[in-house]
N, C-alpha and C positions, 0 to 999 in steps of 0.2 A: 746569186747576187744578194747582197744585203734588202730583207726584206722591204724595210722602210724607201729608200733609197728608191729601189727597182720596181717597187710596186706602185713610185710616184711619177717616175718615169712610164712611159707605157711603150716602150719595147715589146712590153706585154703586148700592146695594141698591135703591134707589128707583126710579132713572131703568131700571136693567136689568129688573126686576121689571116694571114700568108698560108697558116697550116687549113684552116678553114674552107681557102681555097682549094687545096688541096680535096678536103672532103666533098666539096663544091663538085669537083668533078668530077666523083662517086656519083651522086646522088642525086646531081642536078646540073647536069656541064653546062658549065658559062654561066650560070645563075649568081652566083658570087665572085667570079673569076676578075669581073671588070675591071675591078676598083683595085686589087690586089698591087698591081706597080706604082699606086701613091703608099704603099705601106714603107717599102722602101724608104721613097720619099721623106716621109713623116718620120721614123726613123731617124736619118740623120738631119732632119729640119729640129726636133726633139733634143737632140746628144750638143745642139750647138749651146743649152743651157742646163743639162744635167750637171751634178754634183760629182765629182770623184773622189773617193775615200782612200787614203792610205791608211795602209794597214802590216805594219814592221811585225816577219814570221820570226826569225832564227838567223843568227850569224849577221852577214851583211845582203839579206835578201827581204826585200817588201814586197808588196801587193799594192795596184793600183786597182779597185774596184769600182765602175762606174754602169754607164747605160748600156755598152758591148762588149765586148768579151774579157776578162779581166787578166790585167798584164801582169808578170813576175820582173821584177828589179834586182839585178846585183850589181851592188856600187861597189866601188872601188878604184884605186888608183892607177890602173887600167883604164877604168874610163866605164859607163853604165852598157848591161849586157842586160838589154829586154826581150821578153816574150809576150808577142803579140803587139795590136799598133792601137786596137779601138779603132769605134767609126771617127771618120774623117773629120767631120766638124764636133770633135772633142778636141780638138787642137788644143787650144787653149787652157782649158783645165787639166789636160793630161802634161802637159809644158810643166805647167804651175806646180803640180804635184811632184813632177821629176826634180824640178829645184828645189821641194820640199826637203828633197830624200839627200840629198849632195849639191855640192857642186861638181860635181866631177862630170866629165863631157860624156855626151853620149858614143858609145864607139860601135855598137853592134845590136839587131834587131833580128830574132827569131821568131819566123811564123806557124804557129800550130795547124794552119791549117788557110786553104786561100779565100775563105768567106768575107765579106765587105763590114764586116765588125770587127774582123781581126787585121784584116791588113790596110785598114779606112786609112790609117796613120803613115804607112810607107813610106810616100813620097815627104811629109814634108821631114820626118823621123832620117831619110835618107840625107835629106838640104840639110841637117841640121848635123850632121856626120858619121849617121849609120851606116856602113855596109849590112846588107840584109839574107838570111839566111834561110833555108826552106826544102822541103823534100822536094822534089822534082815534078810532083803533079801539080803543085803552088802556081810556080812560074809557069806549068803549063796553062794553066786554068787562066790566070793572072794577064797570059798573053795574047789573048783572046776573047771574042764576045762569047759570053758564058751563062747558058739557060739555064736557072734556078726553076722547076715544074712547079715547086711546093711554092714558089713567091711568085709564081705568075709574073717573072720575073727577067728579061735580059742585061746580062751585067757585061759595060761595053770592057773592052781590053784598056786594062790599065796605063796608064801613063810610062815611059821609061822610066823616070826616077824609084817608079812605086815597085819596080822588077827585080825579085830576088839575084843578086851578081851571082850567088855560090848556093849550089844546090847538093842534095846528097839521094840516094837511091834508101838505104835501109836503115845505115847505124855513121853517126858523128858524135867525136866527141870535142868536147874546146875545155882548155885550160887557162883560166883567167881570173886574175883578185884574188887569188889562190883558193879559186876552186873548180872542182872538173863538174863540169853538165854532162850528160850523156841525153843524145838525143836518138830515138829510135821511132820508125815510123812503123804504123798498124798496117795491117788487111784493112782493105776497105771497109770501115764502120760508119763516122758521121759524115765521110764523103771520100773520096780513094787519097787523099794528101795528109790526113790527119797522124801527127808525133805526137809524142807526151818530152819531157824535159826533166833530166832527175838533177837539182842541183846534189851532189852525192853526200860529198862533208855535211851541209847542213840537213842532208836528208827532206828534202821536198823537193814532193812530185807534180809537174804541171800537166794535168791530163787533158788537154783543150778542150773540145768539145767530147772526147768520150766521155767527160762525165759533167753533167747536169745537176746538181744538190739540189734535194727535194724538189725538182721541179720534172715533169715530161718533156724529154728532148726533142729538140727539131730533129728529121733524119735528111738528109738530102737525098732520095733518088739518083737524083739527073745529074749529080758527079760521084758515084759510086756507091752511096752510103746503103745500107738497109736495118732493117730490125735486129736479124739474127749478124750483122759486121758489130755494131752498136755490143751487143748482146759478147759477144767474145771479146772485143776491147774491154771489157767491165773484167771478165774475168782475168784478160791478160793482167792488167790494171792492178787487181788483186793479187796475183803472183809477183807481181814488184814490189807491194808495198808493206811495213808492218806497221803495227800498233802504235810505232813510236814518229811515223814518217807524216807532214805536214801535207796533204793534199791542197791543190790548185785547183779547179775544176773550171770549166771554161765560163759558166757561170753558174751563179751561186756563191755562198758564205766558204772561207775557206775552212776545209775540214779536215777529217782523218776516215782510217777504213773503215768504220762501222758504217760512216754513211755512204761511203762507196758499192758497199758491202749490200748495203739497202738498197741503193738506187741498180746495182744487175738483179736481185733478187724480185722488184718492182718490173722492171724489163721482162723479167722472163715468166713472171704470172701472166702479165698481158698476152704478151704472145702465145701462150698457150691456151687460157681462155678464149682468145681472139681468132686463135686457129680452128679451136673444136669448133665454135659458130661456123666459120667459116665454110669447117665441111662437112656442116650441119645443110649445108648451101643455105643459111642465111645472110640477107641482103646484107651491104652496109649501116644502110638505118637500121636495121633490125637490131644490128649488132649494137651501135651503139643505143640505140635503147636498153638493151638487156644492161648496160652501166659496166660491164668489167671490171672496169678501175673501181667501180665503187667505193671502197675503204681507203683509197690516196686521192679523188678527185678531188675534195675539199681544199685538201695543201696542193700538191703535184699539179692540179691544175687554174692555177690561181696566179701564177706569178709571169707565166712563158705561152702555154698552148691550153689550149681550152682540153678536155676528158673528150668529145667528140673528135676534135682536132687529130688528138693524138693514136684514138682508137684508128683513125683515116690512115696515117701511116703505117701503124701496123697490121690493116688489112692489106694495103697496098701488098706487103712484104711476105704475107705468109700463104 
């Protein structure tokens, strides 16, 4: 996410808070855990005054960057083909910024992934004339109440409006405003439903949540996700993309592959440092005392999840 922007917002407060609890229940169960389902809360009470940035890549494709997950845009006469929805009470600013971009109607909404920052938008993005689109563990997720463990968290089953009509298993592609997306879905990484989106002509890649720019990612557990799924999307990630190719990232600044490149190479120090403690049979605290991240906590953990936060998930995982 845009520095300024994200770091005014406190998502931060949300996502660090939620991971915390997470460690919570390392190191101290229930001790922090209580409070953890106002983060949500707070979250989208937050997003209903957040700022959203457009930000025009290549071709006829923009970026809406705001307080959850950040959306890709392609206008055209076809009518606008979005990826992702933001949280729910971004309505309005994410509306505003659509009109910013055209007038041209909305006709179709792609989800990266069924987290309540990507698909907060659904329902009203559906009222407003999206058919929505999503791998098949979306609408699983999406159609029922859904325990997030890292947000101490139940997420009730979505609305019908907000429910993906067309689903796909591995690989879709759509041809539209003459240009083809190719949508493919991961192994289980930052949770088992997670695509990437290549628009192909203009070359950008939407990599939802496998990739985090400079920041330590959330992982979800408790729908799939782990250190080492995280950890192979980065490199899948990297076999897709070259030098020349515009990265998405679910959040953070839009980039390219060096910083992709950085953000698996930052993955997999941790987990290896974080493993040898491990089976060192050092505690949790222990570990995160010894600092791992040390030389990225500064930035990496500043903007999303706290350096302890994030050490918690990848103890959990290794």
């Amino acid at each position: 996410m845009i520095s300024g922007m994200r770091r005014e917002f406190s998502r931060r407060q949300f996502l660090v808070g939620g991971a915390i609890a997470v460690a919570a229940a390392y190191v101290a169960p229930m001790r922090l855990f209580g409070n953890a389902d106002d983060l949500v809360e707070g979250a989208i009470k937050q997003s209903a005054t957040a700022k959203i940035e457009v930000q025009t890549l290549r071709r006829n494709v923009s970026v809406l960057l705001g307080p959850g997950g950040n959306i890709a845009v392609l206008a055209g006469s076809d009518g606008k083909i979005l990826v992702d929805a933001e949280i729910v009470s971004a309505r309005r600013q994410v509306s505003a910024a659509l009109a910013s971009i055209s007038k041209d109607p909305i006709r179709q909404l792609i989800n990266t992934h069924w987290h309540f920052d990507h698909t907060g938008g659904n329902e009203w993005l559906h009222e407003a004339g999206a058919s929505i689109l999503a791998q098949e563990n979306t609408r699983k997720h999406l159609l029922r109440d859904t325990r997030v463990d890292g947000w101490n968290h139940t997420f009730l089953k979505a609305p019908a409006g907000a429910i993906p009509s067309e689903v796909f298993q591995e690989k879709h592609t759509l041809h539209v405003n003459s240009s083809t997306m190719e949508l493919r879905h991961y192994l289980p990484a930052h949770t088992d439903s997670d695509i990437s989106v290549h628009f192909t002509e203009a070359d950008i890649f939407h990599a939802g949540d496998t990739f985090w720019n400079r920041s330590y990612p959330f992982i979800d557990y408790s729908t799939g996700g782990s250190i080492d799924g995280q950890i192979r999307a980065a490199e899948e990630n990297l076999s897709k993309v070259s030098r020349d190719t515009i990265i998405v990232p679910g959040h953070g600044a839009v980039s390219g592959r060096s910083d992709l490149a950085l953000f698996r190479d930052v993955l997999v120090e941790m987990r290896e440092k974080v493993a040898v403690f491990k089976r060192q049979g050092r505690t949790l605290s222990e570990v995160i005392d010894a600092k791992p991240g040390a030389r990225y906590d500064e930035e990496w953990g500043q903007s999303f999840m706290s350096p302890s936060a994030f050490v918690a998930l990848v103890y959990q995982g290794v």
